[in-house]
N, C-alpha and C positions, 0 to 999 in steps of 0.2 A: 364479373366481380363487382362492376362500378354498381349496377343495378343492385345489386345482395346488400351495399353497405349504404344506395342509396345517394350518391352521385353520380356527376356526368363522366366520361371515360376521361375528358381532360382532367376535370376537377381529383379524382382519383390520381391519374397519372403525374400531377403535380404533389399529391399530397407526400404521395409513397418517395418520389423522388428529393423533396425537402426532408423528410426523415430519417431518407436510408442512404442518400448519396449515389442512390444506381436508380436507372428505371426497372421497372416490374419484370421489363424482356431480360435484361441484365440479369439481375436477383436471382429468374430462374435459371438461366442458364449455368450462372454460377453454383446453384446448387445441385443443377443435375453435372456437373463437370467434378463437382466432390464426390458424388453418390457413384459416379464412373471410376474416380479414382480410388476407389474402396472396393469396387468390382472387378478391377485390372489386379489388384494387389491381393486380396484376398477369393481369389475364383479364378476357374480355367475357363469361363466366359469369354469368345472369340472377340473382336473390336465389334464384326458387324452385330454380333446378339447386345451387345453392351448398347449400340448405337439403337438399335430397335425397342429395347429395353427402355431406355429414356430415352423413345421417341423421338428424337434426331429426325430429320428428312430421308438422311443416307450414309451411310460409313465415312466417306469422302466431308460432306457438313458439320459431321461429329470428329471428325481426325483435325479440320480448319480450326474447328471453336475449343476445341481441346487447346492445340498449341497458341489459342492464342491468350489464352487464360493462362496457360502452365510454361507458355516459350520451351515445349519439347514436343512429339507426338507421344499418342497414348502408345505407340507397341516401345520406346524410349522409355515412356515412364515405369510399364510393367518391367523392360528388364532392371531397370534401377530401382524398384520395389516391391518386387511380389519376393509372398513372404513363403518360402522354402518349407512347404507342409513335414518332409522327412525333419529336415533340422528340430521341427517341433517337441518329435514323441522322442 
């Protein structure tokens, strides 16, 4: 990424972090930890297809950085949010 916009990887790593208040590793993760919580609640995707899905390392990586983002585990979050397909129609 630093190369594409034409910085150094510090230079980058400082810019993003004075603008956005997280680092780049942060950012992402936080957005693949929404895009999971959208997967748990709306789909019968297992934790480990979810975790392989956004590329996680491992179930066990992705169940760590989940709770520590959310202070629950994701099979916690899907029971307290998936959304009851019959209830729909």
């Amino acid at each position: 990424m630093a190369n594409y916009f034409g910085y150094s990887q510090q230079k980058l790593s400082n810019l993003f972090k004075e603008r956005c208040h997280l680092t780049i590793n942060q950012f992402i993760c936080n957005k693949r930890i929404e895009i999971s919580k959208k997967l748990l609640t709306e789909t019968n995707y297992s934790i480990v297809s979810i975790a392989s899905i956004l590329q996680f390392s491992d179930s066990s990586y992705y169940i760590k950085e989940f709770k520590k983002y959310t202070n629950m585990t994701s099979k916690k979050f899907r029971e307290n949010h998936s959304i009851n397909i019959k209830d729909k129609i």
